[in-house]
C-alpha positions in Angstrom: -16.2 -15.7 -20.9 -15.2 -18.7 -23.2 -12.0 -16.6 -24.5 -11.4 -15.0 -20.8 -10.7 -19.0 -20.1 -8.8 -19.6 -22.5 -6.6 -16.5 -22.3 -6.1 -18.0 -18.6 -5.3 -21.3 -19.4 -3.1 -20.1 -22.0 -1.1 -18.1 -19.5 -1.2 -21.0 -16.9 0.4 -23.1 -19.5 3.0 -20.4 -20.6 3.9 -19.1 -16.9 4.7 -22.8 -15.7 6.8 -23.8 -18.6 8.8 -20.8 -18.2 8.9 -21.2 -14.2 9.8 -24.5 -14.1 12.3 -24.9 -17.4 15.6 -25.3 -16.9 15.4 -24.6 -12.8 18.2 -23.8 -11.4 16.9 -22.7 -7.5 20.3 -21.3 -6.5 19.1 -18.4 -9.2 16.5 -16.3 -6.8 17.2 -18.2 -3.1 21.1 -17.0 -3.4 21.1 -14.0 -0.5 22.5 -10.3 -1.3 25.5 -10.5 1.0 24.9 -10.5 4.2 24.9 -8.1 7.0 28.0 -7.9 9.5 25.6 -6.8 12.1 24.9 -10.2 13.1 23.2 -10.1 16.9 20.4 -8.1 15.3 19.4 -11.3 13.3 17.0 -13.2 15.3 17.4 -16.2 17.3 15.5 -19.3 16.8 13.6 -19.2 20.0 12.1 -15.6 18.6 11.1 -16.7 15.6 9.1 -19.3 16.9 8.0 -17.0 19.6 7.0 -14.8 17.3 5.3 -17.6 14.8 3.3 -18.6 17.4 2.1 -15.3 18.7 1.5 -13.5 15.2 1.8 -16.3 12.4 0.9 -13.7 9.6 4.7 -12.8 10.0 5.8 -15.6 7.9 2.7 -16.0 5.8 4.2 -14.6 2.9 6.5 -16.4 0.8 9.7 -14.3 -0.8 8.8 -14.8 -4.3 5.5 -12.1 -3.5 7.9 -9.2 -3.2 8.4 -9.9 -7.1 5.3 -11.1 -8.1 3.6 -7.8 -7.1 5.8 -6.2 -9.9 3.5 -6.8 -12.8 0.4 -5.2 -10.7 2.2 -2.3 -9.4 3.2 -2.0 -13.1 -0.7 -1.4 -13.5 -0.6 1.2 -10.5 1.7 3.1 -12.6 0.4 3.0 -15.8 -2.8 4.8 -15.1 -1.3 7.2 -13.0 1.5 7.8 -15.9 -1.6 7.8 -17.9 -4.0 10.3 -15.7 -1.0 12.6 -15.5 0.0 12.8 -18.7 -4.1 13.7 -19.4 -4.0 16.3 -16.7 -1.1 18.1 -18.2 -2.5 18.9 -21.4 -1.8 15.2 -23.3 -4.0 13.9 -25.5 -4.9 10.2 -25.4 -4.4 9.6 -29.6 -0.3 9.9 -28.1 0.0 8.3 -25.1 1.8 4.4 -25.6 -0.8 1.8 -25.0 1.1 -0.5 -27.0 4.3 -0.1 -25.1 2.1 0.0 -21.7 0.4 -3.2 -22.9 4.3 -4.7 -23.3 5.7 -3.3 -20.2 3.4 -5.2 -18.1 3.9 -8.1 -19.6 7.7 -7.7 -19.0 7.2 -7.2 -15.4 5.2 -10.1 -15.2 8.2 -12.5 -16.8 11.1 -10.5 -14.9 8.9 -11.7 -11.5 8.5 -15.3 -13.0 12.0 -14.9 -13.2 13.3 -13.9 -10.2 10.8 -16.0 -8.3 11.9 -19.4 -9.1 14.1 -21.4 -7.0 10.4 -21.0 -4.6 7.0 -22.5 -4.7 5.0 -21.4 -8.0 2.2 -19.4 -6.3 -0.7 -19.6 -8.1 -3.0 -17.5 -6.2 -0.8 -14.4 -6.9 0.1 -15.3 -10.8 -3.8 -16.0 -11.2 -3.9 -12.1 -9.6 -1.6 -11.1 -12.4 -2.6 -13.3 -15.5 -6.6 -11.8 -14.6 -5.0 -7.9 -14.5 -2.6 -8.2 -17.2 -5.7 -9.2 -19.6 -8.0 -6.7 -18.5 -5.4 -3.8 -19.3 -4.2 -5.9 -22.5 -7.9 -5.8 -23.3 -8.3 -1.8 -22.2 -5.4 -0.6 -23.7 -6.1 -2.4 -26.8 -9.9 -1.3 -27.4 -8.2 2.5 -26.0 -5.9 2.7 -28.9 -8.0 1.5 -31.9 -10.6 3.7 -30.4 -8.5 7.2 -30.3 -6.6 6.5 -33.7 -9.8 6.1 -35.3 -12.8 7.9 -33.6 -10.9 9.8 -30.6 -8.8 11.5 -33.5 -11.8 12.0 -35.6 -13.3 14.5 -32.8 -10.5 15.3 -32.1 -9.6 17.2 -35.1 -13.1 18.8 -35.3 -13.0 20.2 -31.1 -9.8 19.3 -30.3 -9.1 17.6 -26.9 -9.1 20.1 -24.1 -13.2 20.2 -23.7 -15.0 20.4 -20.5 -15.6 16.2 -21.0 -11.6 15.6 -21.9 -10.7 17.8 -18.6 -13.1 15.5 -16.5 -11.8 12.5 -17.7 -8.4 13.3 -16.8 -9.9 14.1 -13.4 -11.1 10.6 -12.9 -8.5 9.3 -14.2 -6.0 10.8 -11.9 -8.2 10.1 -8.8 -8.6 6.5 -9.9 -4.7 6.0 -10.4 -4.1 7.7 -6.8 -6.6 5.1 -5.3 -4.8 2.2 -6.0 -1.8 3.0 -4.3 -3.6 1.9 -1.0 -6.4 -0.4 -2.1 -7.9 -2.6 -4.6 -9.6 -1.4 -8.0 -12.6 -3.3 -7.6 -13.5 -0.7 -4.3 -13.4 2.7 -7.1 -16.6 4.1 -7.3 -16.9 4.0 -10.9 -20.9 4.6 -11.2 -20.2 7.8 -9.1 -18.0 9.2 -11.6 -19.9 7.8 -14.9 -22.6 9.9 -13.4 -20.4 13.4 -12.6 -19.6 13.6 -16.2 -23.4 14.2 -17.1 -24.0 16.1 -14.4 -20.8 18.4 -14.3 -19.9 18.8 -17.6 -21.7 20.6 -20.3 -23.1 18.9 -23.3 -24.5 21.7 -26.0 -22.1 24.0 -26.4 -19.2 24.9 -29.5 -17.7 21.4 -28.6 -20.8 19.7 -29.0 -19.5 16.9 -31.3 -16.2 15.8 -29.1 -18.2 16.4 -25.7 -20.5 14.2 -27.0 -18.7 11.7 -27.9 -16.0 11.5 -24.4 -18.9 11.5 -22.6 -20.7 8.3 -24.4 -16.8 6.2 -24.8 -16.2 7.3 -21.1 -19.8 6.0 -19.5 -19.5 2.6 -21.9 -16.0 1.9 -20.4 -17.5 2.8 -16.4 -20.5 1.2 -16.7 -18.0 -2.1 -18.3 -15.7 -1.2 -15.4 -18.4 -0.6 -12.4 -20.1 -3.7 -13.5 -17.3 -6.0 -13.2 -15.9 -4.4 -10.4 -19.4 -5.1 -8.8 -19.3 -8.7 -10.0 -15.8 -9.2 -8.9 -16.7 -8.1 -5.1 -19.1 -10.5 -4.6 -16.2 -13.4 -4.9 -12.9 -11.1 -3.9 -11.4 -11.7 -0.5 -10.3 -9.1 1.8 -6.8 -9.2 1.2 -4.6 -8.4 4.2 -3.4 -5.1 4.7 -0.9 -5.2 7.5 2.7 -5.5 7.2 5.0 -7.0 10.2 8.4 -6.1 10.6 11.4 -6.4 13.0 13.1 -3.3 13.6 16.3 -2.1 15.9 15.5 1.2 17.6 18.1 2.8 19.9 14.9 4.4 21.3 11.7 3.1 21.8 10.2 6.5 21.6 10.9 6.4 17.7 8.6 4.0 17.0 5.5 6.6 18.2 3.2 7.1 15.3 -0.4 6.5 14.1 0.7 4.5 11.9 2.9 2.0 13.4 1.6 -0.5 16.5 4.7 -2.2 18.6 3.4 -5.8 18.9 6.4 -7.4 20.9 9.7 -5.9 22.5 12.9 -8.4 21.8 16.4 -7.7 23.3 19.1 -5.6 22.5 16.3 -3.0 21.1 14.5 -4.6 18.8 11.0 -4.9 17.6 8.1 -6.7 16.4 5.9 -4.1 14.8 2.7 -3.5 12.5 2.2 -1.4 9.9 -0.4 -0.5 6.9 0.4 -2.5 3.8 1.1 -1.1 0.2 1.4 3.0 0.5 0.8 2.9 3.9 3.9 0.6 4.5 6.1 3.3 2.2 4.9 6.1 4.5 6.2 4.3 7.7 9.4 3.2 6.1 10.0 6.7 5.7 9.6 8.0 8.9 11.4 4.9 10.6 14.1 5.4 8.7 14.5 9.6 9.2 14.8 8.1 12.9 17.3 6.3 12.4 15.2 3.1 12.6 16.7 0.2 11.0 14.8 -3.0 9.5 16.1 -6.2 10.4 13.5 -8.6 8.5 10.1 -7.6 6.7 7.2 -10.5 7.1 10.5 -12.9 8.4 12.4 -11.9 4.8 15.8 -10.1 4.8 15.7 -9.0 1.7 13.5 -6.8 -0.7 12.6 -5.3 -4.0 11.8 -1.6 -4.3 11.1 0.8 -7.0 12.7 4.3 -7.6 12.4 7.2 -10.4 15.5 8.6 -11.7 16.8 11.3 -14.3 19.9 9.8 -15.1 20.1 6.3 -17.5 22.8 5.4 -15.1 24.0 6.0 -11.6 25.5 4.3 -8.6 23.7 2.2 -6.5 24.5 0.7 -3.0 26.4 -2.3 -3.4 24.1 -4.2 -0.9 21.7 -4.4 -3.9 20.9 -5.4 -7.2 19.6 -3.8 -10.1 16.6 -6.1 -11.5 14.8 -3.9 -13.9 15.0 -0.6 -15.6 12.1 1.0 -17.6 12.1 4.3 -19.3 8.9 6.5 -18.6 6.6 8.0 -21.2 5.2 10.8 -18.8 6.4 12.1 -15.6 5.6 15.9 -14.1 8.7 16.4 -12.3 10.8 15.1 -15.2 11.8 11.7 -14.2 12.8 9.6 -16.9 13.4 6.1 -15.6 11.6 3.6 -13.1 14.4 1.7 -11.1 13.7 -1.8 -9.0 16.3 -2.9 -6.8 16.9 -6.0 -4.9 18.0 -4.5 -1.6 18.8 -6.3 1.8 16.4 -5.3 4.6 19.2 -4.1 6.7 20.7 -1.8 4.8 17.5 -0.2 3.8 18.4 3.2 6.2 22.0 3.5 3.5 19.9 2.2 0.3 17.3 5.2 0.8 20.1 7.8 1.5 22.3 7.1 -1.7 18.8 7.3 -3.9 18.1 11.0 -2.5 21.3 11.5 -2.4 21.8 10.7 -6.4 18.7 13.5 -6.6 16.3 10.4 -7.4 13.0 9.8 -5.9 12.1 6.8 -4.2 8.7 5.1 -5.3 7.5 2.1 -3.8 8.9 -0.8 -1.6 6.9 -4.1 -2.3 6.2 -5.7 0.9 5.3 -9.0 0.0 
């Protein structure tokens, strides 16, 4: 607990001097350019309509949309991780030390692009608490398979009964936490299934044995503090508001999506899920031809895309704001895009990336 502090106050310390050195806050608050479609923006008189109706719609600041960048980094780690298991990979080659540095780039890019706001603390303390858990996981990870993972390794190899289970949970785990919080996994379920479901004396005794002991250790670790960290957690929202223009009302007809307020010149308030959710509704909106105006009162966004190519056009409504190379993807992707896009041109934005053959990811909504 004593060095979990310190680690904290350490990254307090480091993530202030870096936000607040040398401010300059026309560097994040300058706007993409702006839209010519002017009489969809809304009017004074709505916004505080709206702010006093549903005051969640401006109860995010902008700088959220890039602080979530380090935490989604997570997200995609253990999925890149879990897929790579589930194809065959063995976990002696996958890049925990790269993984480990990626995150922490994320995590400064977002410190980055977030000044010229408030410093949040609330969401950096998010971040600072799950960058040192995977520093910590992916560290004790790669010691442990370059020493005793490649030990049993080499005597069973690494496609047993226990390694195929692991991948499993892994996978399941990553896919999770596209929609909600790690701390909700049922870990203990899964610590047990690997006794129950995999065999223990057979030819691969020695490597069984051994995935089956490192894996419980790290769930019961996991379970436990996932346990602990419920008791204090809050329920974190999971709607997202948004003002849309919809030539026909009728568009807007999904589970998914609830119209809270009709505006003029056919526009709405609506609600959505948060996270995945949100994604899945963009989508559809958009395939309507849907177009956002503003996104919990911001007009503008980042988002994430995968792509084949190191470089290709983008819409010039946006901004390129980070570009990662991928260790592991099953349909061949090579690179992880993030964008600064403007909310209305999101509908053009979309259409280029599928239209450039690349696959969009993940739009962080605040």
């Amino acid at each position: 607990m004593a060095a979990l502090a310190l680690a904290l106050l350490s990254l307090a310390i480091v993530a202030t001097i870096k936000f607040y050195s040398d401010r300059d806050p026309a560097l994040s608050a300058s706007p993409l350019a702006t839209s010519s479609d002017a009489p969809l923006t809304l009017s004074r008189t709505e916004r505080q309509s709206i702010a006093t109706e549903y005051p969640a719609y401006f109860s995010r600041g902008k700088e959220q949309t890039y602080l979530t960048l380090a935490e989604w980094y997570q997200v995609y780690s253990y999925n890149e991780f879990g897929g790579f298991l589930a194809s065959g990979g063995r976990q002696t080659d996958f890049p925990f030390a790269t993984a480990i540095g990626n995150f922490w780039g994320c995590y400064f890019l977002s410190l980055e692009k977030s000044r010229g706001q408030e410093f949040n603390w609330q969401y950096n303390f998010v971040s600072w608490v799950i960058g040192i858990n995977l520093t910590v996981e992916y560290g004790v990870k790669f010691a442990y398979e370059n020493t005793v993972g490649r030990i049993t390794q080499a005597v069973a190899g690494s496609d047993t009964e226990a390694d195929r289970f692991i991948a499993k949970s892994w996978n399941s785990y990553a896919k999770t936490l596209y929609q909600t919080t790690w701390y909700h996994y049922p870990y203990f379920a899964d610590l047990s299934g690997i006794w129950h479901e995999t065999a223990l004396f057979n030819g691969s005794f020695v490597r069984n044995a051994e995935r089956k002991i490192a894996f419980s250790v790290a769930y019961l670790l996991k379970g436990t503090y996932a346990q602990l960290w419920l008791l204090s957690a809050e329920q974190k929202d999971n709607q997202t508001f948004s003002v849309v223009h919809a030539a026909n009302r009728a568009h807007l007809d999904d589970d998914g999506i609830k119209v809270l307020m009709e505006l003029s010149g056919n526009r709405f308030l609506i609600e959505t899920e948060r996270y995945a959710g949100f994604k899945a509704a963009l989508v559809k909106l958009t395939e309507r031809n849907v177009s956002f105006i503003e996104i919990m009162g911001h007009d503008t966004i980042a988002l994430a895309y995968l792509s084949k190519n190191a470089e290709e056009q983008v819409p010039a409504s946006t901004e390129v704001i980070d570009r990662r190379e991928l260790f592991y993807h099953p349909e061949g992707y090579r690179y992880r895009v993030t964008l600064d896009a403007r909310v209305d041109t999101l509908n053009d934005t979309l259409r280029l990336i599928a239209d450039n053959g690349s696959k969009f990811e993940m739009i962080y909504d605040f």
